[in-house]
N, C-alpha and C positions, 0 to 999 in steps of 0.2 A: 377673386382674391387668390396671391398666390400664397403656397405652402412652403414648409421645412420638411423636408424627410429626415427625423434624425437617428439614425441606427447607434443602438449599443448591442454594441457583442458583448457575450457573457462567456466567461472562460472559467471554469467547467459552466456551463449552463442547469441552472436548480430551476426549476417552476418558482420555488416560493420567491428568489431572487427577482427574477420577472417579475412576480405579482409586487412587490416592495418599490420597485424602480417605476414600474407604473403608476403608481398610487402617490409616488413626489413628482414623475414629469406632470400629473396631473392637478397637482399643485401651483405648479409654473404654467400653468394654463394650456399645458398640449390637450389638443380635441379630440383624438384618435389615434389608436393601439391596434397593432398587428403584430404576431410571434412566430417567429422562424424557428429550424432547430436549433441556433446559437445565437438568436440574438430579437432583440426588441425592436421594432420600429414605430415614432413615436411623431406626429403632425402636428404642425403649431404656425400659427399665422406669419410670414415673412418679420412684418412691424416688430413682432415680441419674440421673437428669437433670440436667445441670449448665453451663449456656450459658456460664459463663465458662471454666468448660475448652476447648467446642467454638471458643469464639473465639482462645485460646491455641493452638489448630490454624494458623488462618493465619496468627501472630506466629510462631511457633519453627520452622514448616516452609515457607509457601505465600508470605512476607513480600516477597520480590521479584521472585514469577511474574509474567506478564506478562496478567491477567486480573483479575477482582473477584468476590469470594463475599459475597453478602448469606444471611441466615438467618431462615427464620419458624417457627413450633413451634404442633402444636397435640395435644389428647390423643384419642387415639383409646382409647374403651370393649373390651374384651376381646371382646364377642360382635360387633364390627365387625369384628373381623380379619382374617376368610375374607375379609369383601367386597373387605378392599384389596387383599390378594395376589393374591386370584384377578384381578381387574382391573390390574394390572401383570405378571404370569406370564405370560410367551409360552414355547409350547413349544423345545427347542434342540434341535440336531442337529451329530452331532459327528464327524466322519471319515467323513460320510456310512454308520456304522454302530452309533450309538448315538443315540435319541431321547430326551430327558430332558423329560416332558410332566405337567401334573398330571391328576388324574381326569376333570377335566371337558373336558378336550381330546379328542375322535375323530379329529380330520383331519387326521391327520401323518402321515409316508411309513412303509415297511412295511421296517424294519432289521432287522439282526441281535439286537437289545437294544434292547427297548421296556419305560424307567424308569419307572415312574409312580410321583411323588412329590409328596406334599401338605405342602408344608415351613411353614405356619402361622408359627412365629418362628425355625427354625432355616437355619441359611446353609447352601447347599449344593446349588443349584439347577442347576450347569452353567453357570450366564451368567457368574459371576465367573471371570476369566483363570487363577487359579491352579485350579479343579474342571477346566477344560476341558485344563489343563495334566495333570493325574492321570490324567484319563480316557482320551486318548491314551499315556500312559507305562502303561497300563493294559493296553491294546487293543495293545500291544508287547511283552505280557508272557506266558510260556505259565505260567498257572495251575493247567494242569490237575493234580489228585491232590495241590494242598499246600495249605497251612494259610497263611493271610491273616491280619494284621491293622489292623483301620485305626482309625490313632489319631487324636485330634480327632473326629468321625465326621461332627458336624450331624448332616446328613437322613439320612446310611448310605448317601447313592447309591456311593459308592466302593466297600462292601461289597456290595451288592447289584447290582452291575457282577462283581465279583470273583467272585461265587455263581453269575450268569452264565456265568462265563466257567471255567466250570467247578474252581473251586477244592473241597476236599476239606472246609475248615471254615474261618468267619470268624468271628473277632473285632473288634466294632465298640465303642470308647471311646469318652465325652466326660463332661465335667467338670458337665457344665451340665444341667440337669432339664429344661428346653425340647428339648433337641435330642435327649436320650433316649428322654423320651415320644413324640416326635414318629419317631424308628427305627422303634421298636415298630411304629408303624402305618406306614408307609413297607415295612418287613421283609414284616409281614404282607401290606399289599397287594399285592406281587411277588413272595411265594409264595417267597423266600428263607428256606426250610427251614432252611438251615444254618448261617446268619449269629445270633449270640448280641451282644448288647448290654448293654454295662455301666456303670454311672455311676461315673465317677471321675477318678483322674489317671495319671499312670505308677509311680506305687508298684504297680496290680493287675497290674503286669507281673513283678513279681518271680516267678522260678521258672517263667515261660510261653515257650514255645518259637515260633518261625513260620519257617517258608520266606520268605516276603516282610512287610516290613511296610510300610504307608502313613501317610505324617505329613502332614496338608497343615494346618497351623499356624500360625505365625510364627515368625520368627528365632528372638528370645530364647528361645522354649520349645523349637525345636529343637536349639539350641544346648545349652539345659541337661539337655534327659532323650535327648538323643541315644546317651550310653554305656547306657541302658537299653534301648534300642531296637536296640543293638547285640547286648546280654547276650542277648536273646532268639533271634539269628541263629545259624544254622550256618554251617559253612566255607563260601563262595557262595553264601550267600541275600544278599539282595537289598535294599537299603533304598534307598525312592523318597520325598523327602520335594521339598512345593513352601509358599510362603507365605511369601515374601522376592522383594526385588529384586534387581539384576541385579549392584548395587555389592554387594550381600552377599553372593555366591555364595563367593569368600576366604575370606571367615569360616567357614561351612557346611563349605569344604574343608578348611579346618586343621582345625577340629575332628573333621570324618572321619578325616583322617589321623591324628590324638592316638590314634583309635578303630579303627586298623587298618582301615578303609576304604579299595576301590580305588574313583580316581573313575574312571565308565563316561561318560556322556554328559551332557548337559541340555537343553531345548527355553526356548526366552525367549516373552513375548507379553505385549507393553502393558509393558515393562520387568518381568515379574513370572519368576521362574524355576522348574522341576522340574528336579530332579538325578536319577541315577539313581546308589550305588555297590554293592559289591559284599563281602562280608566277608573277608577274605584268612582 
């Protein structure tokens, strides 16, 4: 399949603007994000490319920031694909105990959990605010001897952190046949034995039980399969969802409480939020 490269420059360039602009391309169904110093570039299937949508970004959201987004677009061939990401993938590190690096990285410091992930079209690298936000509410969490699941999944790093950190069995979802394929090898190459990977939505949760589960998604979708995510907890398990902002946190919280959820805490970065609650 081939791709869109679609670059926005950002004039002055802010991080949190980037994080905003990623968060609607990925709305529009772009698969993959990379950040230069002045600009965004943003992957999406040739078929669903749509520049007057991406323009209707800066009318209904960005309209009276105090900056300017020009747009260029070009197709990148399917067997190019390695070469871009590898060439934008810098290794991360995160609480000075988690390395999130791809294969072809050697020379990164010697942590507790060392990620290797080759994420090709799927999101999930560690660089965006709401993975780094998971992976600390993660690195806070004692897993040992339960049952995980993490919904959304992408690349699985969040499973494959969880498998680390000694959980008992993982469940890794996503909707999407990129980010699936893409588990599988990600699972396999960190030797996370125990982590299982499923294509779908939250219907395969009917009847599935977890100690903790991970949602790092968006509002609306947390918003709407949250009493699912619920149905699957015992009395004080644990639901950590991130992939909203800061004004939405309200939201996120009434609806836990409709869902017998106690709120526990949250961590903010770049305006983006993880909650953590707890199942009464």
């Amino acid at each position: 399949m081939d791709y869109i490269e679609l670059k926005c420059q950002i004039q002055p360039f802010t991080e949190e603007i980037a994080e905003i602009l990623i968060a609607e391309l990925g709305e529009l169904e772009y698969e993959s994000f990379t950040q230069s110093d002045d600009a965004v570039e943003a992957y999406i299937q040739v078929p669903l490319f749509d520049m007057e949508a991406v323009k209707q970004i800066s009318l209904n959201h960005l309209s009276n920031a105090p900056f300017t987004l020009s747009y260029s677009h070009k197709t990148i061939e399917s067997q190019d694909w390695n070469a871009v990401w590898e060439s934008n993938f810098n290794p991360v590190i995160i609480a000075d105990q988690v390395v999130i690096r791809a294969s072809f990285h050697t020379d990164t410091p010697k942590v507790p959990h060392d990620i290797v992930i080759d994420p090709k079209m799927s999101f999930g690298t560690g660089h965006h605010s709401t993975t780094s936000l998971m992976v600390q509410s993660i690195l806070e969490t004692d897993l040992t001897d339960k049952t995980v699941l993490d919904m959304g999944c992408g690349t699985s790093l969040l499973a494959i952190l969880a498998s680390q950190r000694n959980a008992a069995k993982v469940d890794a979802i996503d909707i999407d046949e990129w980010p699936y394929k893409n588990s599988l090898e990600n699972i396999k190459n960190n030797g996370a034995n125990n982590v299982s990977v499923f294509l779908g939505d939250a219907a395969l949760l009917e009847g599935k039980k977890y100690d903790i589960v991970l949602a790092n998604i968006n509002r609306n979708i947390l918003l709407n399969d949250m009493k699912r995510y619920v149905a699957c907890l015992p009395k004080d398990g644990q639901l950590i969802m991130s992939g909203f902002y800061t004004e939405d946190l309200s939201y996120i919280q009434d609806e836990a409480k409709k869902n017998n959820l106690k709120y526990i805490s949250h961590k903010v970065d770049l305006n983006w939020v993880a909650v953590r609650f707890i199942k009464q």
